[in-house]
C-alpha positions as CSV (number, residue, x, y, z in Angstrom):
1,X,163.0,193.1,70.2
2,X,161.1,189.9,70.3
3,X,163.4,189.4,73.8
4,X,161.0,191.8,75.4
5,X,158.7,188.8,75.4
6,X,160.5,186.2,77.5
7,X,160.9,188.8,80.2
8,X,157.2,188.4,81.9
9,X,157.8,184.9,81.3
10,X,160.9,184.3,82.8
11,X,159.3,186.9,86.1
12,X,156.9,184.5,86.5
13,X,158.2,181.0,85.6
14,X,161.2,181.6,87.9
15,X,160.8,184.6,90.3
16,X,157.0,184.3,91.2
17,X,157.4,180.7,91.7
18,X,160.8,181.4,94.3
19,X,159.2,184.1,96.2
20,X,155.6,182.0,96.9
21,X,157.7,178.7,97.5
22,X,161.5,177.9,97.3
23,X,161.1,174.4,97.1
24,X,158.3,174.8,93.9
25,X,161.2,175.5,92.0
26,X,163.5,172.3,92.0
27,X,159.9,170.1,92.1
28,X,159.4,172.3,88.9
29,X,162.4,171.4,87.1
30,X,162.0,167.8,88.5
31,X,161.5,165.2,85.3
32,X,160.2,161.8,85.9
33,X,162.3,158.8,84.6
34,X,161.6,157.8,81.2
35,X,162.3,154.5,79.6
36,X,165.1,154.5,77.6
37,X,163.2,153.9,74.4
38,X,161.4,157.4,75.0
39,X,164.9,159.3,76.4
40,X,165.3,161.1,72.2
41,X,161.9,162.7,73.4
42,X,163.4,164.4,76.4
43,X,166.6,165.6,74.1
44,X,163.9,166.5,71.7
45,X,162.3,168.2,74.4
46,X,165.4,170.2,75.4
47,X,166.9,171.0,72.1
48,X,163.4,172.5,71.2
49,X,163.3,174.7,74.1
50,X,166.7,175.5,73.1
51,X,165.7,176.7,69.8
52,X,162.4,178.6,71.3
53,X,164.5,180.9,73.4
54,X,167.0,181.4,70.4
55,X,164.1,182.6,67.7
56,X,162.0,184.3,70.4
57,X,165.4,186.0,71.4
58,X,166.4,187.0,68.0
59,X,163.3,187.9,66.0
60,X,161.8,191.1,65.8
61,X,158.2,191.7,66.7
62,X,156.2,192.4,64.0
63,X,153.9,195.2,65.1
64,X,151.8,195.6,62.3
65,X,147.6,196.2,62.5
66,X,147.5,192.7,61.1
67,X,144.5,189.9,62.4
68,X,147.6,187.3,63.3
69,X,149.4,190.2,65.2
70,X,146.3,190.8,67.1
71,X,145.4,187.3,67.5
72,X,148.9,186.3,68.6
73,X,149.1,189.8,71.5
74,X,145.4,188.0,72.9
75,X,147.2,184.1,72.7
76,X,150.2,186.0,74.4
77,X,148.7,187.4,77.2
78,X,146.6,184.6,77.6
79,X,149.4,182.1,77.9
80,X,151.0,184.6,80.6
81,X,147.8,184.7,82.6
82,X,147.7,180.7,82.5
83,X,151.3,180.2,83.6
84,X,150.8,183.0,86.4
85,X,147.6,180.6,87.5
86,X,149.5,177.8,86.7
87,X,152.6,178.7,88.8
88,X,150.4,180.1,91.9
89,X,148.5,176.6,91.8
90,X,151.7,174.9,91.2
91,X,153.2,176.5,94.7
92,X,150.6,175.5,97.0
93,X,150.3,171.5,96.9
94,X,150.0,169.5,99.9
95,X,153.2,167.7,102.0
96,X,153.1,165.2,99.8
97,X,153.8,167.4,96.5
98,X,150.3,166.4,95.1
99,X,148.0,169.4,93.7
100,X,144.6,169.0,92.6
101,X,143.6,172.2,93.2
102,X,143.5,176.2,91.5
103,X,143.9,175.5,88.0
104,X,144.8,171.7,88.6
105,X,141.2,171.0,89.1
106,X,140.8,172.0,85.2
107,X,143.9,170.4,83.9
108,X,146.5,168.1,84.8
109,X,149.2,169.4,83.3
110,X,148.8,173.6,83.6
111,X,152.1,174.7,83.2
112,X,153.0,172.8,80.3
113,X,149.6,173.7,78.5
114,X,150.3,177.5,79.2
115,X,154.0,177.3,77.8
116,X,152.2,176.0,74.8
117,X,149.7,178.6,74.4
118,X,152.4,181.0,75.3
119,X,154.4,180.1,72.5
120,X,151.9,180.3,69.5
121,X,151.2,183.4,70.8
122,X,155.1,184.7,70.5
123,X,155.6,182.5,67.4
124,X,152.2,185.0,66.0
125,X,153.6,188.2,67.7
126,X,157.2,187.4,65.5
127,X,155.7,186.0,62.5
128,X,157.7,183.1,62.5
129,X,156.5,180.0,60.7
130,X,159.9,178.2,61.9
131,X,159.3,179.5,65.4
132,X,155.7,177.7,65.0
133,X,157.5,174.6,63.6
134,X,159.6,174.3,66.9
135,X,157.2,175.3,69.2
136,X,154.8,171.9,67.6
137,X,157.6,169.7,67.9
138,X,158.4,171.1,71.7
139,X,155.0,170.0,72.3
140,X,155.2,166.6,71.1
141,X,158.3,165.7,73.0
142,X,156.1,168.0,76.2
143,X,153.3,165.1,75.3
144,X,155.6,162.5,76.0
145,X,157.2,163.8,78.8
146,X,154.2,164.3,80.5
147,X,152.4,160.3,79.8
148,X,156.3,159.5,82.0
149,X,155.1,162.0,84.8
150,X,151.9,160.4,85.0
151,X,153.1,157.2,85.1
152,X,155.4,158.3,87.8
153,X,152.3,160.1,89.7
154,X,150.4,157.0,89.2
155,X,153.8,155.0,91.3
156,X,154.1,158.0,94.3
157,X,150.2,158.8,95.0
158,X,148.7,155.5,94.0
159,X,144.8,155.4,94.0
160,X,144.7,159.1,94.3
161,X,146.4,160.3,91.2
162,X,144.1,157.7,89.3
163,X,141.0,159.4,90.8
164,X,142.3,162.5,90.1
165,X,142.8,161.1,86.3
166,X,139.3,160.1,85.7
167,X,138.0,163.3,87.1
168,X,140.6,165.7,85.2
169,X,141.6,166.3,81.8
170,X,145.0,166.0,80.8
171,X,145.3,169.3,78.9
172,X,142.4,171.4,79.0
């Protein structure tokens, strides 16, 4: 049952963001080049996605009137309201592909902050302390995948993605 909660996600990571702008999606799965000391982090970074869809796929939902269930329905629907922000931001940047505004004037780095939050919130909903495990480990390799795009912002938009730095958290 716990696949009932990858289907709003999977709506909005990859339907929404095709019907409000085709060419979001490839610039969404685009990742920046990363030096080859830092390439395990990518394959970190895929196998633990891997392994997310797997447990969230598998698990059941533990509906019980339990604080974490609770807690974890609120986290949940939270991180599906960020991505849904995240992806309608995400579709509407300028010719050049940069985006400082909707919820990029808040964070740098939306999308991968609302898969996080997203996450938890399953890895609460399911009860699963491995699921939480993965989902900590998916964010660490996300962490360094995310100092490469930077670096790779700071190389296409020059003085304007390091303005945009100073003035925008990373995260939240």
């Amino acid at each position: 049952m716990g696949f009932l909660l990858l289907l709003p996600f999977f709506l909005i990571r990859f339907l929404l963001l095709s019907r409000l702008d085709q060419q979001a999606l490839g610039r969404a799965a685009h990742f920046a080049p990363m030096p080859k000391t830092e390439k395990g982090f990518y394959w970190l970074y895929q196998v633990t996605n891997i392994m997310i869809f797997i447990l969230i796929l598998v698990l059941p939902i533990k509906r019980s009137p339990s604080s974490i269930y609770y807690m974890g329905l609120l986290i949940y629907l939270f991180g599906l309201l960020a991505l849904t922000a995240s992806i309608i931001s995400f579709a509407s940047c300028d010719n050049t592909g940069f985006n400082c505004s909707g919820v990029y004037r808040f964070s740098r780095n939306p999308m991968y902050a609302a898969y996080f939050i997203f996450f938890i919130g399953c890895a609460m909903l399911l009860h699963s302390w491995l699921l939480l495990a993965v989902v900590l480990l998916f964010q660490l390799a996300a962490h360094r995948i995310i100092l490469a795009e930077e670096n790779w912002c700071i190389q296409r938009f020059g003085s304007k993605y390091l303005d945009y730095m100073k003035k925008v958290r990373r995260y939240f």
